[in-house]
MDTraj code that builds the backbone (N, CA, C; nanometers):
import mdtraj as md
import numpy as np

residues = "UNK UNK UNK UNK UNK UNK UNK UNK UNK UNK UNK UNK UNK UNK UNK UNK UNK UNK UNK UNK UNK UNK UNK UNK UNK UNK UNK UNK UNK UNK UNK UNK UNK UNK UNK UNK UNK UNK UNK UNK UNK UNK UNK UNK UNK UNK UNK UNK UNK UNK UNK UNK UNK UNK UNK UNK UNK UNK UNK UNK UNK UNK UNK UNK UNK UNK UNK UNK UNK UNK UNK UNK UNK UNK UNK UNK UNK UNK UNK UNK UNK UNK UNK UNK UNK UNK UNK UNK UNK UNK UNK UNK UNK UNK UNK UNK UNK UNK UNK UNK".split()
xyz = np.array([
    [3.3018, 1.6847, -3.4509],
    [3.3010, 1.6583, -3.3084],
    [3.3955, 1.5437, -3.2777],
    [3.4479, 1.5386, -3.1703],
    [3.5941, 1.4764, -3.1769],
    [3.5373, 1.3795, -3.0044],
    [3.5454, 1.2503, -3.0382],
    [3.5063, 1.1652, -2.9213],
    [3.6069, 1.1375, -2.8819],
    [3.5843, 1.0976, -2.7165],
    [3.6752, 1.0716, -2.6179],
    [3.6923, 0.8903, -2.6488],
    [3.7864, 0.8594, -2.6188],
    [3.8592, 0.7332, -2.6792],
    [3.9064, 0.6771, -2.5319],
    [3.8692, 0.5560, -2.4315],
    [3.9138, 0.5298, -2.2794],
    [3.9432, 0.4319, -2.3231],
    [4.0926, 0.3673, -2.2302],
    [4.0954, 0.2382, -2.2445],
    [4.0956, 0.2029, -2.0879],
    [4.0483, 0.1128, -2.0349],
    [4.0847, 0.0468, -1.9079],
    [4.1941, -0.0527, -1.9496],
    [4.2217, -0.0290, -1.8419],
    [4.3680, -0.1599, -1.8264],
    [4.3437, -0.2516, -1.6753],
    [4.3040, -0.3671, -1.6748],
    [4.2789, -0.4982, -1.5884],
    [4.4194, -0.6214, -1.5493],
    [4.5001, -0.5542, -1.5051],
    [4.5966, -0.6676, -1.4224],
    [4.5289, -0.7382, -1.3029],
    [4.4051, -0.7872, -1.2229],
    [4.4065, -0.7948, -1.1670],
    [4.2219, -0.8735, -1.1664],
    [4.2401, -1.0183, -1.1358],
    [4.0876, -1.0741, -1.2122],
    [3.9604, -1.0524, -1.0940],
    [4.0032, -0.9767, -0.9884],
    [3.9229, -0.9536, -0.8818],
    [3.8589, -0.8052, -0.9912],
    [3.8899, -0.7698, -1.0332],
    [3.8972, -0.5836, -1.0838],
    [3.7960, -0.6176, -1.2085],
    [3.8472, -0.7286, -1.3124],
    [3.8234, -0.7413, -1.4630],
    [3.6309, -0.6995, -1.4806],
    [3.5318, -0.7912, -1.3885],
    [3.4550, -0.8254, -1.4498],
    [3.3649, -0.6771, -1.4111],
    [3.4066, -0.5839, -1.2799],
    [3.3377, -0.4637, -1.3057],
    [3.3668, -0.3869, -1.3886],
    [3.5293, -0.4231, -1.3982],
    [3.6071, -0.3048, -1.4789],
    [3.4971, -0.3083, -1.6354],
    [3.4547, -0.4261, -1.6968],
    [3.4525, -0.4421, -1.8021],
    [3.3078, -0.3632, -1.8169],
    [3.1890, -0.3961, -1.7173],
    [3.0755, -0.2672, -1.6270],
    [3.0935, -0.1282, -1.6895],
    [3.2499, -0.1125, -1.6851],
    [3.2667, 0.0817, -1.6447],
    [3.2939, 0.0488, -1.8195],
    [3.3321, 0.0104, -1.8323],
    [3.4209, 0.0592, -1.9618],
    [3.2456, 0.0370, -2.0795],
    [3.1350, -0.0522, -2.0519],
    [2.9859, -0.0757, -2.1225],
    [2.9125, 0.0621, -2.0572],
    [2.9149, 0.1018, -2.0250],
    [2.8842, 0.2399, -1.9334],
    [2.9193, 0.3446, -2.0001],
    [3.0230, 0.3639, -2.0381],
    [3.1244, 0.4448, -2.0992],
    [3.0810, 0.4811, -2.2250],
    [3.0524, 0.3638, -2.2883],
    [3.0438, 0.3158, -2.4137],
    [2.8748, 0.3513, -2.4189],
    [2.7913, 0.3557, -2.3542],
    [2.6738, 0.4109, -2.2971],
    [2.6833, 0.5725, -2.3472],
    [2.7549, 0.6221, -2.2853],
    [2.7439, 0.7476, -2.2906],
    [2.8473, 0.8101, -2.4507],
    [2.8367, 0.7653, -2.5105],
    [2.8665, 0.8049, -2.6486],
    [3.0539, 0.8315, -2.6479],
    [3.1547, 0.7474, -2.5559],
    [3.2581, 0.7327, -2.5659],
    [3.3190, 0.6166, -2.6114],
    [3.4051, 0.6075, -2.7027],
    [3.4410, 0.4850, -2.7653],
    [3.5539, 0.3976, -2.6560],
    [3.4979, 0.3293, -2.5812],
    [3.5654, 0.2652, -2.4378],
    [3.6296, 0.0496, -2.5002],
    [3.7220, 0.0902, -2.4414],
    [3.8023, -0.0609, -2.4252],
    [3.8275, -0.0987, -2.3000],
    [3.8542, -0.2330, -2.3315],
    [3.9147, -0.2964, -2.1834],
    [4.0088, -0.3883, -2.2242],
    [4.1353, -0.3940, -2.1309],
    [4.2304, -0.4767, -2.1666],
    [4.2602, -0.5929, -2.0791],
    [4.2409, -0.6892, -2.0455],
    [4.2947, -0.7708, -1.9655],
    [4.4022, -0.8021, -1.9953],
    [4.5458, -0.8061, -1.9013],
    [4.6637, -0.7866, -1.9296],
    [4.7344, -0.9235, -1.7935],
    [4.8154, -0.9727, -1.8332],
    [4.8497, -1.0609, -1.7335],
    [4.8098, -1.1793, -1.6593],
    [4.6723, -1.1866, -1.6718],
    [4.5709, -1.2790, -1.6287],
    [4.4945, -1.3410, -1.6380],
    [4.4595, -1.4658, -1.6162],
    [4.3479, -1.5585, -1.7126],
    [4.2186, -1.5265, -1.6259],
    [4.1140, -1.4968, -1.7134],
    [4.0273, -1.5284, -1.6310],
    [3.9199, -1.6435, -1.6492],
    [3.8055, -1.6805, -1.5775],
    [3.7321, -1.7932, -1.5801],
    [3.6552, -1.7830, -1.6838],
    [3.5836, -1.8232, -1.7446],
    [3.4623, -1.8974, -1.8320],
    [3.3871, -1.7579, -1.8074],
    [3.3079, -1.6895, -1.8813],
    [3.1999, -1.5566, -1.8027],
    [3.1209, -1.6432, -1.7746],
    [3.0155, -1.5814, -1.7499],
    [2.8682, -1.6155, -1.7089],
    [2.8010, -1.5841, -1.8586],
    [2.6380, -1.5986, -1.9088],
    [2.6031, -1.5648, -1.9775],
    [2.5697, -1.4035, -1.9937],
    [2.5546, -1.3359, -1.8844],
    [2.5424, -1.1972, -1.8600],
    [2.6574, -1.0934, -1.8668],
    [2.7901, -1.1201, -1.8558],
    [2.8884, -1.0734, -1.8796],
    [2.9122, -1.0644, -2.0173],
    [2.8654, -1.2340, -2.0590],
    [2.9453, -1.2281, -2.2048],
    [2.8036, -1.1290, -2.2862],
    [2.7249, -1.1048, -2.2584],
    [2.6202, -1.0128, -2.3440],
    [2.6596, -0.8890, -2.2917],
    [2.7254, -0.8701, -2.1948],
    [2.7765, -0.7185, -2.2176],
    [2.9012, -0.7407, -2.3076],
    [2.9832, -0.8126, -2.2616],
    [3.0960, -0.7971, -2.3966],
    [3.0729, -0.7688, -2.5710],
    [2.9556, -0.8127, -2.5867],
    [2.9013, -0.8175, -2.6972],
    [2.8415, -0.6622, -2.6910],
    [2.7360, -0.6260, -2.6163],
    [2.7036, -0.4762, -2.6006],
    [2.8211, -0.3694, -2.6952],
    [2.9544, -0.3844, -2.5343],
    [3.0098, -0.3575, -2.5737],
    [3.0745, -0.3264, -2.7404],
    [3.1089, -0.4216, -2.7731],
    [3.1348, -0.4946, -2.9234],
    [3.0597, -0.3849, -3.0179],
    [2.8850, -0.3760, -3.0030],
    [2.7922, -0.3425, -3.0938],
    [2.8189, -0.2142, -3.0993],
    [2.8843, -0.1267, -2.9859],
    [2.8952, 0.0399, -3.0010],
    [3.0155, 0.0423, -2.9898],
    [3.1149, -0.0144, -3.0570],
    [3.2075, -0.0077, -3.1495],
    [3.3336, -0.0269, -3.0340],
    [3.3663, -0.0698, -2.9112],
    [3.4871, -0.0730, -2.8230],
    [3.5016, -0.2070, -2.8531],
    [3.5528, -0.2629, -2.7384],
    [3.6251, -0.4083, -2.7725],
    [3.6948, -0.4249, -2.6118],
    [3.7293, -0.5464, -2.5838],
    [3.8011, -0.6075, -2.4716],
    [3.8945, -0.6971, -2.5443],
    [4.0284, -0.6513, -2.4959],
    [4.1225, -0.6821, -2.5335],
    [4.1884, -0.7914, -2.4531],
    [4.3042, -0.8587, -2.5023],
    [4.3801, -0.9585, -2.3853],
    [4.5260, -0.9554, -2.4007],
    [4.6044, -0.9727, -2.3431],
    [4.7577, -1.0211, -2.3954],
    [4.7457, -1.1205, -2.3672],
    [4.6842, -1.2080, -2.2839],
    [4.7025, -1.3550, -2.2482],
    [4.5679, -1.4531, -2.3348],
    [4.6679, -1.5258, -2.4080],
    [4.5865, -1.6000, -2.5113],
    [4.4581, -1.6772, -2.4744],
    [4.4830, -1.7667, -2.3245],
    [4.3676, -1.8685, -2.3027],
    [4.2716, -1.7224, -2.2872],
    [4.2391, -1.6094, -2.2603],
    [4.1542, -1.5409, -2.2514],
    [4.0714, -1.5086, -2.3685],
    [4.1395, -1.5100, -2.5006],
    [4.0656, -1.4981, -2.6317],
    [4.0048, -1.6284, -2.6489],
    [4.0703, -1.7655, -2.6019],
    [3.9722, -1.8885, -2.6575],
    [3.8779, -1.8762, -2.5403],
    [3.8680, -1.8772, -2.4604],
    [3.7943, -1.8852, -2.3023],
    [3.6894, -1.7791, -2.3519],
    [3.6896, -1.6984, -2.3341],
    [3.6132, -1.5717, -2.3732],
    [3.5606, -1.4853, -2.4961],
    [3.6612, -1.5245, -2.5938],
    [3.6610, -1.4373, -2.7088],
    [3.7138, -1.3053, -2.7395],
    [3.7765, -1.2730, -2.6290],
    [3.8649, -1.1307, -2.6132],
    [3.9000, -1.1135, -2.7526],
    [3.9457, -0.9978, -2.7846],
    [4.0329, -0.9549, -2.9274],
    [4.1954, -0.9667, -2.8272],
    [4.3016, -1.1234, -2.8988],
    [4.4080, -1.0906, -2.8753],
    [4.4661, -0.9377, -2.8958],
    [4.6074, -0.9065, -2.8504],
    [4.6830, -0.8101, -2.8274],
    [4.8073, -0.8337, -2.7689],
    [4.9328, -0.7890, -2.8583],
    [5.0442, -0.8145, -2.8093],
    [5.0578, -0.6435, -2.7298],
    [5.1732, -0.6718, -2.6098],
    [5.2260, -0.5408, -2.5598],
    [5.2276, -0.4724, -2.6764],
    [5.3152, -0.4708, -2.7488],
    [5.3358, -0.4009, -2.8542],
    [5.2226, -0.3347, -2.9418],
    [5.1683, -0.4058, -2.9861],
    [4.9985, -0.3425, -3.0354],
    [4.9492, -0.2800, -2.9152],
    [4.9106, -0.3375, -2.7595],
    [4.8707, -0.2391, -2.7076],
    [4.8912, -0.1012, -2.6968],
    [5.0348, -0.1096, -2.6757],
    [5.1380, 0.0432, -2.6894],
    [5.0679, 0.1554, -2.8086],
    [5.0795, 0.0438, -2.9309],
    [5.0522, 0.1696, -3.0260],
    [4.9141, 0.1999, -3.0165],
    [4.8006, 0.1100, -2.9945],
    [4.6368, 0.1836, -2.9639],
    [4.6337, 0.1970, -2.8531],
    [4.7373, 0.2309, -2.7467],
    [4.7227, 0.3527, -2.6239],
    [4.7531, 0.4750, -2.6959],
    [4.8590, 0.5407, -2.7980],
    [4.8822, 0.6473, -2.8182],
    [4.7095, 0.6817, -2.8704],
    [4.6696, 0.6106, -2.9032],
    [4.5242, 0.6664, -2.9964],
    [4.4057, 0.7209, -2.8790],
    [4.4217, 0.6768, -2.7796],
    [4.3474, 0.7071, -2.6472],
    [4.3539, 0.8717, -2.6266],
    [4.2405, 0.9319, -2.5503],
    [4.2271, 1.0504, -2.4862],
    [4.2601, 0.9833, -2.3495],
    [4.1733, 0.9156, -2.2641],
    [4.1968, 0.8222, -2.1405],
    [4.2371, 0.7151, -2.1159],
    [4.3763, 0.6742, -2.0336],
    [4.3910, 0.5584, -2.0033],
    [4.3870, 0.5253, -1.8627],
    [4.3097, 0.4426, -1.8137],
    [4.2790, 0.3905, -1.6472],
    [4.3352, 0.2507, -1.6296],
    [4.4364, 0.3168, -1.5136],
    [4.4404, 0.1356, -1.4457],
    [4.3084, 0.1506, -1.3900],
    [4.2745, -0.0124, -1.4192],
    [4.1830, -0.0187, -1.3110],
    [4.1991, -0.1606, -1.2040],
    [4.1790, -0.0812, -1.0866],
    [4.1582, -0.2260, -0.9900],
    [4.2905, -0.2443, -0.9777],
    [4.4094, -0.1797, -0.9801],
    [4.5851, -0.1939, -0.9617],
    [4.5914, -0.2341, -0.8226],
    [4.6375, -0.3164, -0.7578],
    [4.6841, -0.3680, -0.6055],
    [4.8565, -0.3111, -0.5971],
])
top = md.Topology()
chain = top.add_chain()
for i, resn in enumerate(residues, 1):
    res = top.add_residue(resn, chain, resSeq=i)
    for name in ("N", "CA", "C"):
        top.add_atom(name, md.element.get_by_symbol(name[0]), res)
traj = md.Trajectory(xyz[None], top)
C-alpha cells in the first residue's frame, strides 16, 4: 500500500501556525504530512503549538525551515532550497499554503 506523502509550503507567518493544524490533521489521517516554513521568522510558539509539532514529529512528518533563527526559536528541522527541491520530488502533494 503506497501512502500519500503532502508537503505544505508557509511563506507567510499569518498562514504558518494553522498551516502547521492542516498538515497534524493530515498526519491524523494516515498521510505522511510536512510543513515548511520558507522565508520567515516566526515567534517563540506557545506551549500548544509546540506539542503539536511534536505530534506531528511522533507519526513520522516533520516541519521544516530555510530560515535558521526558526530551527533555534522553535526546533524546526533546518533545510536548504536545495534539499527542499530534492524532498519535494518525493511528495505525491505539494500546497502553498496561505500565499498572498
Amino acid at each position: 500500500m503506497e501512502y500519500n506523502k503532502v508537503c505544505f509550503m508557509y511563506r507567510h507567518k499569518d498562514y504558518a501556525l494553522d498551516g502547521i493544524r492542516s498538515a497534524l490533521g493530515l498526519a491524523v489521517e494516515n498521510m505522511y504530512a510536512y510543513g515548511c516554513v520558507m522565508d520567515v521568522e516566526l515567534e517563540k510558539f506557545d506551549e500548544l503549538t509546540a506539542e503539536s509539532c511534536e505530534m506531528l514529529r511522533d507519526m513520522e512528518g516533520d516541519i521544516l525551515s530555510t530560515v535558521p533563527a526558526n530551527v533555534e526559536i522553535n526546533g524546526f528541522t533546518g533545510i536548504t532550497i536545495e534539499e527542499l527541491g530534492e524532498q519535494l520530488r518525493e511528495m505525491t502533494h505539494i500546497i502553498p499554503y496561505g500565499i498572498k
